[in-house]
N, C-alpha and C positions, 0 to 999 in steps of 0.2 A: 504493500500500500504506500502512494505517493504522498505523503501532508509536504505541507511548504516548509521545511527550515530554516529561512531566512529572517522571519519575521518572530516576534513574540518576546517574553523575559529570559533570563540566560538560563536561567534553571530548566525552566522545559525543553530549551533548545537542546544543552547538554544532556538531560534524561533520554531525550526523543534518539539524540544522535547514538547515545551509548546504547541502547535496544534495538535502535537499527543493525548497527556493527556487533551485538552479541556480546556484550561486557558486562558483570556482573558488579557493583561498586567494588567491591572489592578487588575485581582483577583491574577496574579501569586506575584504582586508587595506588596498586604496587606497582601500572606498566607507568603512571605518571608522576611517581614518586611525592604523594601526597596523603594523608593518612584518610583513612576512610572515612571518619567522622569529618572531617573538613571539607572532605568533597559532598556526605549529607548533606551538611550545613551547604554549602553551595548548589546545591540540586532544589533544597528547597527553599532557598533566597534568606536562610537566615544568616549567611556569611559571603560577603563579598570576595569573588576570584581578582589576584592579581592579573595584568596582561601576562606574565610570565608563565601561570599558573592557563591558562587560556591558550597559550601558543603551544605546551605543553600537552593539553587534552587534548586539541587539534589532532598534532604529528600522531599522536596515539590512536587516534578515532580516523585515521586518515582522511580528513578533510582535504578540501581544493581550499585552493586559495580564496575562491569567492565565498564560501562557507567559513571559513576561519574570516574574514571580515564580516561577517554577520554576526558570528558570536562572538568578538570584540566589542562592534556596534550594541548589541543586546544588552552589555555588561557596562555599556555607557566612554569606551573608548571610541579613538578613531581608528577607523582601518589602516591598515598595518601595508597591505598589498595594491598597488596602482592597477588601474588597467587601461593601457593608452590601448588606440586603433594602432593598426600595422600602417596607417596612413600618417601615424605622425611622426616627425621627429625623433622621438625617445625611440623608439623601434624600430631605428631603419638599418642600425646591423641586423637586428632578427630578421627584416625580408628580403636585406642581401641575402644572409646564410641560407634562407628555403630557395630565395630563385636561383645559387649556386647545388644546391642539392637535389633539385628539381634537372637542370641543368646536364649533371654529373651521370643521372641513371638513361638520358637519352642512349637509344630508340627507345627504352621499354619505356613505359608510362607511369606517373604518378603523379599525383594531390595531395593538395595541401587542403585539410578541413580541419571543422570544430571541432568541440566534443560533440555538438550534436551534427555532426555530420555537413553541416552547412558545405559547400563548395568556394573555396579563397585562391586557389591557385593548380594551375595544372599545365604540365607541360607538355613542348610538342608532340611527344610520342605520346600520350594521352588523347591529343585533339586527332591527331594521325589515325590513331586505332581507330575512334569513334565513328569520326571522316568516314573509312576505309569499310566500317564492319555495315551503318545506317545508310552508305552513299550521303553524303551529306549532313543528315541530318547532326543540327547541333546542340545535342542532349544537354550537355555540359552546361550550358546556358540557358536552355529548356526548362530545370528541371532545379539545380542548383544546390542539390541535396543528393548524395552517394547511394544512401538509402533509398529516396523517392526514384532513383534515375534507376535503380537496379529493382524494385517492385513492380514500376506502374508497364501496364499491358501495351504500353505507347511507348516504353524508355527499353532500358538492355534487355529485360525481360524475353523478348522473342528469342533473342541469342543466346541464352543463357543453359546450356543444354542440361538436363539433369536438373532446372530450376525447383522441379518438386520435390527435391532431395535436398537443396541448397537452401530454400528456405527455413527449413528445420534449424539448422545452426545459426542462422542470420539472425532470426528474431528470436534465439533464443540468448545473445547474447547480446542483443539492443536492450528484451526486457532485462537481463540481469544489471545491466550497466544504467539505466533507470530506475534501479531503486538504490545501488550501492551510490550511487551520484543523488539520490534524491530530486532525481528530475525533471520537473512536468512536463519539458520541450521535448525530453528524451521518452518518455512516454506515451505523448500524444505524435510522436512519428514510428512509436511502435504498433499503435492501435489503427493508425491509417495505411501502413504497410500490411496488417491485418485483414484488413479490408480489402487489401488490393489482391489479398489470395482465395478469398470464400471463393472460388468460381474452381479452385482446385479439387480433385473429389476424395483424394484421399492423401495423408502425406507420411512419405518413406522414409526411414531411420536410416542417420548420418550414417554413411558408409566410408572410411578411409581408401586412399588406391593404394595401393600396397608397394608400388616401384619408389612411393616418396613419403616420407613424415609428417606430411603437411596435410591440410585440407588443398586441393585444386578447385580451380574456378577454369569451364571450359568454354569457350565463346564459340559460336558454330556460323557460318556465313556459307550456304550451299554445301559445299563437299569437302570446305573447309575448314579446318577446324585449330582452337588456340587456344594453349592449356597454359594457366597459370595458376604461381603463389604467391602470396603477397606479405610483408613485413610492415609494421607502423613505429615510425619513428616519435617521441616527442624530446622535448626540453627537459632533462635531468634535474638542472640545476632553475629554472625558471623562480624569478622573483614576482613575476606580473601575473595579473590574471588570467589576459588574455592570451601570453606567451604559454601559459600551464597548458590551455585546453588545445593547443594546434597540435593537431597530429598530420606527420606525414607517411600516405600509406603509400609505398612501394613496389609494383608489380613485376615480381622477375619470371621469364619463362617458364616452364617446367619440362619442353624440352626442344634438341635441337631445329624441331621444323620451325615452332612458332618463334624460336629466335633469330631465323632466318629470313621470316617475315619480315617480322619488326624491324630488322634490318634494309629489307628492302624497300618497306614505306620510307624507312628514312632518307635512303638516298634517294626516291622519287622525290620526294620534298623538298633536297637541297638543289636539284635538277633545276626545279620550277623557276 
């Protein structure tokens, strides 16, 4: 179940958050080196938390960063964590480093998205593929969400071979990641990707391929066919908000045909 945590008094925030993540005061009181009665007394607002004591149950509760500025806020501080645009100044090493990493994995393709999946950046071999797989069509732009563009019956969806297998895993780790995130955005593109499958009649248990580790993802165009897997990179060390949530998802072949492909859309490309 989705409630807001962002808003309310610190005590219920922290109680809400510590039941979300499975902590019992007592374990949340030894992993944040606080005695257990102090953290009572702060759960039920008869003892005020320090910020340090707050920055503290965060790292413990693994909060994002927009959630540790909420339960700062709650407890009557200022947040702690900025969140510029990638448009501004303070951030424009960060989208040097994506559009040099973006850049790096050409032919194969990759994006830059939100946590919720939103679409911020995506490279040639990305638009190539799309290009190459819809004739044209420009999903990427279409649709503007990784999730929405790989669900709806109009986006990668026709391509997508084995889609009624692949959705099993898809949504089942948007919903997981919607409540560990406490998400409503994440949520509510769960339930509409939901939507976009009732017309399927029945759905088939994740199956591994056996040649690779990975899950693959296989795209089909005629008699064609382009099997990949994918890695998602983020910001280790990020101080921002916005820098936390950007993920960069990676598409590497999985094997030599479709990377001979990718190959040769790219040099059609550089032809043009």
């Amino acid at each position: 179940m989705i409630q807001d945590p962002t808003i309310g008094k610190f005590g219920d925030l922290l109680k809400r958050w510590r039941k979300i993540r499975r902590f019992s005061q007592l374990e949340l009181a030894l992993a944040a080196n606080v005695s257990t009665r102090h953290l009572s007394f702060v759960e039920t607002g008869r003892a005020h938390p320090g910020d340090d004591l707050i920055l503290r149950l965060a790292e413990v509760l693994q909060l994002s960063l927009q959630h540790t500025n909420a339960m700062l806020m709650a407890a009557g501080y200022a947040p702690r964590f900025s969140a510029w645009s990638l448009e501004d100044d303070h951030t424009g090493l960060v989208r040097a480093a994506l559009v040099r990493i973006l850049a790096q994995h050409e032919p194969h393709p990759a994006f830059v998205t939100t946590r919720n999946y939103d679409l911020i950046m995506a490279n040639n071999g990305a638009h190539q593929l799309i290009d190459w797989l819809t004739d044209g069509d420009d999903l990427l732009t279409r649709f503007g969400n990784s999730y929405r563009m790989l669900f709806a019956t109009d986006g990668l969806r026709p391509y997508l071979r084995d889609f009624d297998r692949l959705q099993t895993m898809l949504l089942k780790r948007l919903y997981e990641e919607s409540i560990h995130y406490q998400s409503p955005a994440l949520l509510q593109l769960y339930e509409t990707c939901m939507a976009d499958v009732r017309d399927l009649q029945s759905v088939t248990p994740v199956e591994f391929d056996p040649p690779l580790p990975v899950m693959t993802l296989v795209l089909q165009k005629h008699h064609l066919e382009l099997a990949f897997f994918s890695t998602v990179t983020t910001f280790g060390t990020a101080i921002d908000v916005t820098t936390q949530e950007l993920r960069i998802e990676s598409l590497f072949p999985a094997n030599a045909e479709t990377d001979q492909l990718l190959q040769a859309l790219g040099t059609e490309n550089r032809l043009k």
